[in-house]
C-alpha positions in Angstrom: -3.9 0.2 13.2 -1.3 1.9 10.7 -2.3 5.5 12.2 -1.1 3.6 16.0 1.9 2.7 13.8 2.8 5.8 12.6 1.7 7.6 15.9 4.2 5.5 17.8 7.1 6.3 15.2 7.0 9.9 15.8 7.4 12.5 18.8 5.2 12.2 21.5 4.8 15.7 21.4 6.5 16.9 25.0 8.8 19.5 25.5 12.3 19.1 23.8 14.9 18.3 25.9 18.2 20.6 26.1 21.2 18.7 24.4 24.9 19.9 24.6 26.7 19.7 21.7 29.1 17.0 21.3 31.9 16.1 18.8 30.3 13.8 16.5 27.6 17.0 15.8 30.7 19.4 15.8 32.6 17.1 13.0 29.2 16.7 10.9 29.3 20.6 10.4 32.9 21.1 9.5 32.5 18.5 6.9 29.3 19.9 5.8 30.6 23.2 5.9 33.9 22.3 3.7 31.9 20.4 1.1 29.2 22.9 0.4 32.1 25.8 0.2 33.5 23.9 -2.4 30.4 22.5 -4.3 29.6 26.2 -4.3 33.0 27.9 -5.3 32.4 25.0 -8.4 29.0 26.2 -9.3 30.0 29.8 -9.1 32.6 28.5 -11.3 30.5 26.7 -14.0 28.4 29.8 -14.4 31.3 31.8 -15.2 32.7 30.6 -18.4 30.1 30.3 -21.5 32.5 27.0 -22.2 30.7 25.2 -19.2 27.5 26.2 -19.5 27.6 25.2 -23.3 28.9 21.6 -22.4 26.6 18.6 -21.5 28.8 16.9 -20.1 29.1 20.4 -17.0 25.5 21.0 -17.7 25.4 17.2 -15.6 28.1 18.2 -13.2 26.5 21.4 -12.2 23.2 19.9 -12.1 24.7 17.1 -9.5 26.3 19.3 -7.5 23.2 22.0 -6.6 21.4 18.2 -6.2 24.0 17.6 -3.7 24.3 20.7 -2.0 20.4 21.1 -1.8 20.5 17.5 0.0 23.3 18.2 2.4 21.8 21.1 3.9 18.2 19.0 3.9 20.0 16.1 5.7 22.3 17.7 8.2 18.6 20.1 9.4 17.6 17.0 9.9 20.5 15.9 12.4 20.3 18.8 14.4 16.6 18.7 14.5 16.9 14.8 15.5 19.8 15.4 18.0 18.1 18.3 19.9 14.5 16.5 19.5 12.7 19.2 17.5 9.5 19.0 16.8 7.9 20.6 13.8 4.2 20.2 12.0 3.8 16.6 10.1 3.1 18.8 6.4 6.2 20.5 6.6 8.1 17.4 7.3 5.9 15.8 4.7 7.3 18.3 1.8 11.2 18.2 3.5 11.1 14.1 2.8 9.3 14.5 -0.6 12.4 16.8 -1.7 14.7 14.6 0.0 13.2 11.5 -1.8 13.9 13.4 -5.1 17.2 14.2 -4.4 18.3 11.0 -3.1 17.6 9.5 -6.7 18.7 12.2 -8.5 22.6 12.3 -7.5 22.3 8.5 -8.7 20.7 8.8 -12.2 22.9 11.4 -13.5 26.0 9.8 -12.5 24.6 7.0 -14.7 23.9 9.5 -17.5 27.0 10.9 -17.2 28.7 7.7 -17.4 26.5 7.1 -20.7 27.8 10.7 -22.1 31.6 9.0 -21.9 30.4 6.4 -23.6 29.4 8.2 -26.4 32.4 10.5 -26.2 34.9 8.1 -26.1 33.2 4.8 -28.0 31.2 6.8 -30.5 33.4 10.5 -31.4 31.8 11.1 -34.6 28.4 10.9 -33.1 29.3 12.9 -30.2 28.2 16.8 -30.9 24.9 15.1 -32.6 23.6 13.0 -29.7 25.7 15.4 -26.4 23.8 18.5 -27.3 22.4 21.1 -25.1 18.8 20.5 -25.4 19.0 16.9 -24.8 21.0 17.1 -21.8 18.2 19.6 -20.4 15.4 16.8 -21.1 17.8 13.9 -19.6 18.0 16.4 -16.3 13.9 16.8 -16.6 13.5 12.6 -17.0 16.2 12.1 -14.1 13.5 13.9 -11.8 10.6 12.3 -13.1 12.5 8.7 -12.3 13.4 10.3 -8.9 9.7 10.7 -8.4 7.9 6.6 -9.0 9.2 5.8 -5.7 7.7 8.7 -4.0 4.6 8.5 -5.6 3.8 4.9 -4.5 4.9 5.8 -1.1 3.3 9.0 -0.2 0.0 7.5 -2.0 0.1 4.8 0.4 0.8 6.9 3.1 -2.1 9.6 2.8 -5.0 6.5 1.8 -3.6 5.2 5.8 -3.1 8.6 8.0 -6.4 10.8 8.6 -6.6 14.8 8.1 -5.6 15.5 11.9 -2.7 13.5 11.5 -1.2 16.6 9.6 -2.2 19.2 12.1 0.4 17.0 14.8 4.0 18.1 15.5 6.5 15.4 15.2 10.2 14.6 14.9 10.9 14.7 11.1 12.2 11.4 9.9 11.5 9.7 6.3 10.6 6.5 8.5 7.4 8.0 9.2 6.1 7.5 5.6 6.4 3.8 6.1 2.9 3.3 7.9 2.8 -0.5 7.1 5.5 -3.4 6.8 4.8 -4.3 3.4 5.2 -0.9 2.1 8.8 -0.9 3.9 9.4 -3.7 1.3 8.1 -2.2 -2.0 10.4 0.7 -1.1 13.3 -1.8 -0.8 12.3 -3.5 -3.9 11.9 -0.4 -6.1 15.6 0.9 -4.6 17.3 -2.6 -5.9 15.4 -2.3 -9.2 16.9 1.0 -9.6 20.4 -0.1 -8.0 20.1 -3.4 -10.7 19.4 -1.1 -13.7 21.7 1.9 -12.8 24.9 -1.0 -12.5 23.7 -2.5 -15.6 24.7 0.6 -17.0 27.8 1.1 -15.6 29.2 -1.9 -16.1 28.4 -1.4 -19.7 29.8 1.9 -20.2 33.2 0.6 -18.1 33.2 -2.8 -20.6 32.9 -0.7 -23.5 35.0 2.1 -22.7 38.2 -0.8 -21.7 37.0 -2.4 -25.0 37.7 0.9 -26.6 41.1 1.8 -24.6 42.6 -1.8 -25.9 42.3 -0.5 -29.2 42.8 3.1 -29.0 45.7 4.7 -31.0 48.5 6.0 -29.5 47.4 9.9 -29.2 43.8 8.7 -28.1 45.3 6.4 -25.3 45.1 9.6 -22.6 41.9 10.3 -23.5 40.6 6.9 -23.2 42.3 6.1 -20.2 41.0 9.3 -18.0 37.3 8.4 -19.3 38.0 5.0 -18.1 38.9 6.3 -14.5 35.8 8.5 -14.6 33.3 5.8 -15.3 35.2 4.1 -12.3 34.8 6.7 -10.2 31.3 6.9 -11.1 30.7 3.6 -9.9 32.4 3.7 -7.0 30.2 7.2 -5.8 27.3 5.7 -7.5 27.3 2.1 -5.0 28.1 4.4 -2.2 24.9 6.8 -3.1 22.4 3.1 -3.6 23.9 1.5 -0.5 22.9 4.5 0.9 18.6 3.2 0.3 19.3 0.4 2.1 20.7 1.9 5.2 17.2 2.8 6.7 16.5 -0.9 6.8 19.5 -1.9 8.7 19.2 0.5 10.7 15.6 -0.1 11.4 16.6 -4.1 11.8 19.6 -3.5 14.6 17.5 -1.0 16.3 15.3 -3.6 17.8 18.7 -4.7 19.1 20.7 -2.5 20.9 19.5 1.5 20.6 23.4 2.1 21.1 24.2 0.1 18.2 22.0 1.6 16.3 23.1 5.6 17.2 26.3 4.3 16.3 25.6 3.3 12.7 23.3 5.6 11.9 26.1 8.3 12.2 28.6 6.0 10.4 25.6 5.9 7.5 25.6 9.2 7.5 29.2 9.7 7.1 29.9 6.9 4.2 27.0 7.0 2.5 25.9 10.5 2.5 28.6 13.1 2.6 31.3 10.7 1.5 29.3 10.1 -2.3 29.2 13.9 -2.8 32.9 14.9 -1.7 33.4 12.3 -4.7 31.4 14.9 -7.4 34.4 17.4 -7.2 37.1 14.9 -7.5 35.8 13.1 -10.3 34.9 16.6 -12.4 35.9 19.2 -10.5 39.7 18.6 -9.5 40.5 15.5 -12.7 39.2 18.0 -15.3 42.0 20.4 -16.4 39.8 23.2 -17.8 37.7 23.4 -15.1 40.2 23.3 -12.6 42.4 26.2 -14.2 39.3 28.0 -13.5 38.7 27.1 -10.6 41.9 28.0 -9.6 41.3 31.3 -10.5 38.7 32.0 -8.7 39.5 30.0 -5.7 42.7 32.6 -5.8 40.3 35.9 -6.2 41.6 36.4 -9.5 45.3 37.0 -8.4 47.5 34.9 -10.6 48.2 36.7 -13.6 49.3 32.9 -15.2 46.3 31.2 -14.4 44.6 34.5 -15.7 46.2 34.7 -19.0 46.1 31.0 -19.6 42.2 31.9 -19.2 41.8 33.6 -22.7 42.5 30.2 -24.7 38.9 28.2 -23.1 
């Protein structure tokens, strides 16, 4: 019974049909396009200067954006393959959703151990260089995977105790729906997803209570300081709730599809707007454009090198 379940979720296997392109597809690209030209210019940039790549709190920036640029280019194949019907074998969609499944945690999690690093910063400075070091934020990046991963593991080990061998050998349209083989398991996905939304505000909101705490009794010369790190954390949550509504969208969408198929097209490309490209056009703003070092540098080599000014004030970082 699942295997007719999962059968009837995917392609039927005929011929794909020719699609012209229209201007929802067209304005997908140019947005796609713009944010992994500039997620890339700022990881060209953070490998660069020593300064970044010796800084936890980069070493979490850079590590969000190749997340982010990784995921993009994974979601918007999926569009085009979606749009034009394309078929392709059901283990290399398997692999595509595992990495997506990753990276849609990922992006998530280290915004919330960001967040916890201005904590530190800001609420605990003498503590700082001991507990921000390299090596620990290299461990944090390895444990932000293996959280990334409990989902997936429950899913895909339901999913290959229900589907049998010849299952794989079938070419299907690639969706992430096609892991959800029984109803139940739809809801331990969406139960695991608000565990992780629950936990990851928790945190948030903590780091934003403490950090106002902190502001309200900041000197004069720290006031600055405290302030930006304030609108960084607030930032952060604001990307953050756009990224977790984003693992609930598959269930709305699923629920209005058995209402109108229009309905559903529609919000399926406002989802995709909002809550996917939207949360990492937000990772350059918050680091990338707000921080003044990095985006002197930035600068520089956004201009080729050409500003002598921006080039001398590059031998003080």
């Amino acid at each position: 019974m699942a295997t007719n379940s999962t059968a009837q979720n995917g392609s039927i296997g005929s011929s794909p049909t020719v699609r012209t392109v229209n201007e929802r597809v067209l304005i997908v690209q140019v947005l796609v396009g713009i944010f992994l030209y500039v997620n890339c210019l700022m990881i060209f940039t953070f490998f660069k200067k020593e300064a970044f790549r010796t800084n936890s709190r980069y070493i979490f920036f850079a590590h969000t954006l190749v997340c982010d640029c990784i995921f993009l280019v994974m979601t918007d194949l999926l569009l085009l393959f979606s749009y034009f019907r394309i078929v392709m074998p059901v283990g290399l969609c398997l692999c595509i959703c595992v990495l997506m499944s990753i990276l849609t945690f990922a992006t998530p999690l280290t915004l919330t151990v960001m967040s916890l690093e201005r904590y530190v910063a800001i609420c605990m400075p003498l503590r700082h260089a001991e507990i921000s070091t390299i090596s620990r934020a290299f461990l944090s990046i390895i444990a932000i995977h293996a959280l990334s991963c409990i989902q997936l593991i429950v899913v895909i080990s339901v999913f290959i105790a229900s589907v049998p061998l010849s299952f794989y050998s079938t070419d299907r349209e690639c969706s992430v729906e096609m892991l959800i083989v029984h109803k139940w398991q739809g809801y331990l996905r969406s139960a695991i997803s608000q565990l992780y939304f629950l936990v990851m505000s928790s945190i948030i909101t903590f780091t934003y209570v403490k950090i106002m705490a902190a502001a309200k009794v900041a000197s004069t010369d720290n006031k600055k300081t405290t302030s930006k790190g304030l609108k960084t954390v607030l930032l952060h949550a604001i990307q953050l709730l756009l990224c977790l509504i984003q693992l609930w969208c598959p269930f709305t969408e699923m629920a209005v599809m058995e209402i109108d198929l229009r309905l559903f097209i529609n919000l399926r490309y406002f989802d995709y707007i909002v809550f996917i490209l939207a949360p990492r056009c937000l990772s350059p703003l918050v680091y990338g454009l707000r921080d003044d070092k990095f985006f002197l540098v930035l600068k520089y080599y956004a201009l080729c090198g050409i500003n002598k000014k921006i080039s001398t004030a590059l031998t003080d970082l």
